[in-house]
C-alpha positions as CSV (number, residue, x, y, z in Angstrom):
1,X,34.2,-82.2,74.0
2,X,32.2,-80.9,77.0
3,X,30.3,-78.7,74.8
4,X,28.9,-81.7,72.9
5,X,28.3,-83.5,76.0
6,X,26.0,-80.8,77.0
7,X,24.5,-80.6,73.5
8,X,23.3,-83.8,73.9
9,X,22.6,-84.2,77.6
10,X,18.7,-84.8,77.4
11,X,19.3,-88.2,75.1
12,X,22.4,-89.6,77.3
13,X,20.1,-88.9,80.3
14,X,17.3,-90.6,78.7
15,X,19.8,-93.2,77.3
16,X,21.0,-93.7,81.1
17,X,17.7,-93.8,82.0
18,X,16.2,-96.7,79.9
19,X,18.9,-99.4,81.0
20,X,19.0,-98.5,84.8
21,X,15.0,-98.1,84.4
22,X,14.8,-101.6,83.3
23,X,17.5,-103.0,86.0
24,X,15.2,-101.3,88.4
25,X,12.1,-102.9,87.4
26,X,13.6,-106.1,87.5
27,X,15.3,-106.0,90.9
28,X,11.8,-105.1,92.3
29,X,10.2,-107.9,90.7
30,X,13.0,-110.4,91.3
31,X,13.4,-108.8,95.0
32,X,11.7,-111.4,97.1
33,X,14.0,-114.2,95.6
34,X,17.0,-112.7,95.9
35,X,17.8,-114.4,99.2
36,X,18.1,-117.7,97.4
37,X,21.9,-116.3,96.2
38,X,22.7,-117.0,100.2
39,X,21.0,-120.4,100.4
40,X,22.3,-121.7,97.3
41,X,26.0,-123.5,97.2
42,X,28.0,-120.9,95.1
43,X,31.1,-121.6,93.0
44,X,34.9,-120.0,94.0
45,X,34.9,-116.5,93.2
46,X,31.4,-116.0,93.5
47,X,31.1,-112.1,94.8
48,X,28.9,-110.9,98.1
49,X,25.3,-110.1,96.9
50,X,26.2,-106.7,97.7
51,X,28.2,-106.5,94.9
52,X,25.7,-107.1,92.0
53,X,23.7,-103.7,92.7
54,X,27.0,-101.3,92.5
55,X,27.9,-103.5,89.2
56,X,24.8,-103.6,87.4
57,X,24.4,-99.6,88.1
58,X,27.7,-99.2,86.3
59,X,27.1,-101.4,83.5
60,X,23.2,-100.4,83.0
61,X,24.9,-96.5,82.9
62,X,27.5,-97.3,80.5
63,X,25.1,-99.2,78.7
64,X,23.4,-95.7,78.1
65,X,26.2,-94.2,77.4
66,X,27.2,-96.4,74.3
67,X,23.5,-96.4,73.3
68,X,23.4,-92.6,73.6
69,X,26.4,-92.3,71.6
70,X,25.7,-94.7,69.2
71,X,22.0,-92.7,68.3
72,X,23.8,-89.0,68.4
73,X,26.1,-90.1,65.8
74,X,23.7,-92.6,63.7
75,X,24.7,-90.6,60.7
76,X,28.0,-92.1,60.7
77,X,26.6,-95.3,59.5
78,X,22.9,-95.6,59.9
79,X,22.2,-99.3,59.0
80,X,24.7,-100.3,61.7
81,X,23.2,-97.6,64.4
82,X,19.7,-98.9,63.4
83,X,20.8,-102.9,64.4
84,X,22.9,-101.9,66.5
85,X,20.2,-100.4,68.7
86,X,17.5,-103.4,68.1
87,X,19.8,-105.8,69.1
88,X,20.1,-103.4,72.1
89,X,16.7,-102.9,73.1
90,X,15.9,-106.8,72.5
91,X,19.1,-107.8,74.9
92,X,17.8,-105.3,77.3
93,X,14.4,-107.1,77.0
94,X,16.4,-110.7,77.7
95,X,18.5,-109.3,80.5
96,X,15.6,-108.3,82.0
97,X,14.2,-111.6,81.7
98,X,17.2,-113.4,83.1
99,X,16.6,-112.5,86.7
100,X,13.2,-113.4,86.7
101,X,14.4,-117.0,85.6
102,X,17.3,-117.3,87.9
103,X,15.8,-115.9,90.8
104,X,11.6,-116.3,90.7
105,X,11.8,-119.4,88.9
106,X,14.9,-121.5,90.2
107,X,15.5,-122.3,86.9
108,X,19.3,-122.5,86.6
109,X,19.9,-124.4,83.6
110,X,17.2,-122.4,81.2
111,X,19.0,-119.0,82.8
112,X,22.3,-120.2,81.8
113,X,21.0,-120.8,78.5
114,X,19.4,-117.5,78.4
115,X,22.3,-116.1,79.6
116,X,24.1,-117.5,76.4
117,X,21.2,-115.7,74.1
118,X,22.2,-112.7,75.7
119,X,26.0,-112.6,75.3
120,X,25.2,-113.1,71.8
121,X,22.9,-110.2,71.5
122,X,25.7,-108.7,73.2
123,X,28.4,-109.6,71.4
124,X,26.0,-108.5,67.8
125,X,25.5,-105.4,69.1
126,X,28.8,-104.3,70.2
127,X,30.2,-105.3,67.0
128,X,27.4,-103.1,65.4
129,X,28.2,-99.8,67.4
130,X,32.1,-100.1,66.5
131,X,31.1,-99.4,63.2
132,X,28.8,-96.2,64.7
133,X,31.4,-95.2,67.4
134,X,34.3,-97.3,68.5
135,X,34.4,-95.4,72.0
136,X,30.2,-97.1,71.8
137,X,31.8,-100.4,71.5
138,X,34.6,-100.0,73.8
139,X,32.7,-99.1,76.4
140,X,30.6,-102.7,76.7
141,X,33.8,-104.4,77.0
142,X,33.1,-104.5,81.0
143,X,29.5,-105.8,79.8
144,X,31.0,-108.6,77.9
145,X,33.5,-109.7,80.7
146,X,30.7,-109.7,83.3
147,X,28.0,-111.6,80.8
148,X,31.3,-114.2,80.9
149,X,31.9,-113.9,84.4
150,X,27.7,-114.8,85.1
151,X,27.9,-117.0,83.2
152,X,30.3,-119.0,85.0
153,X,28.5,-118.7,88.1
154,X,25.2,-119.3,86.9
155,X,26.3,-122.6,84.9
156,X,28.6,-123.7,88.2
157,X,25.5,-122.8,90.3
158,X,23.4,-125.2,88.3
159,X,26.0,-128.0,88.2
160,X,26.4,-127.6,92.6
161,X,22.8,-127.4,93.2
């Protein structure tokens, strides 16, 4: 196992890399706004701020790993690796988007429906790398439980506010 892990360590860094590259860009873009998640009235359960960096640099990472894994063993069932992986990039492209809307823009109700867009492109591509790699798939489970868990909070934020 660790031999193929090294085999293929230039794409999963690169894999890695895209995700938390585009987490990164966001947070500085959306980094002046931030402060409105502690002058806003938040729902039960809503975590510290400090909590969204640590999350997002786990799910970004296993993000690349399931992508990484997904284009190493494409072979395996190339039409699904090939959606699987569009879906991907264009969720990465809406996630990216989200912050900006929640945070620069105020504007919880179109995040929370933005939000649902994503889950969906979520939930397409997950279902898409289980036929690649179930180990791909199973790894965005976390993803998908904190897509539902934002969502929450960003739809309870909008109703509060």
């Amino acid at each position: 196992m660790w031999n193929k892990i090294k085999e293929h360590l230039p794409t999963y860094l690169i894999a890695i890399a895209i995700p938390l590259g585009v987490g990164i860009l966001s947070a500085l873009l959306t980094r002046e706004s931030m402060g409105i998640y502690s002058e806003i009235n938040t729902p039960p359960l809503a975590p510290p701020s400090w909590l969204f960096p640590i999350a997002w640099t786990i799910l970004y990472t296993l993000m690349g790993i399931s992508s990484g894994i997904v284009y190493i063993n494409k072979e395996k069932n190339h039409p699904a690796a090939r959606s699987g992986l569009l879906y991907y990039a264009v969720s990465l492209a809406v996630n990216f988007f989200w912050s900006i809307i929640f945070f620069n823009m105020r504007s919880f109700l179109l995040a929370f429906i933005w939000l649902l867009l994503l889950i969906y492109l979520v939930v397409r591509y997950v279902l898409l790398y289980g036929k690649v790699s179930k180990l791909s798939a199973y790894l965005q489970i976390p993803y998908i439980v904190w897509l539902l868990f934002a969502a929450y909070l960003n739809i309870a934020i909008y109703i509060i506010n």
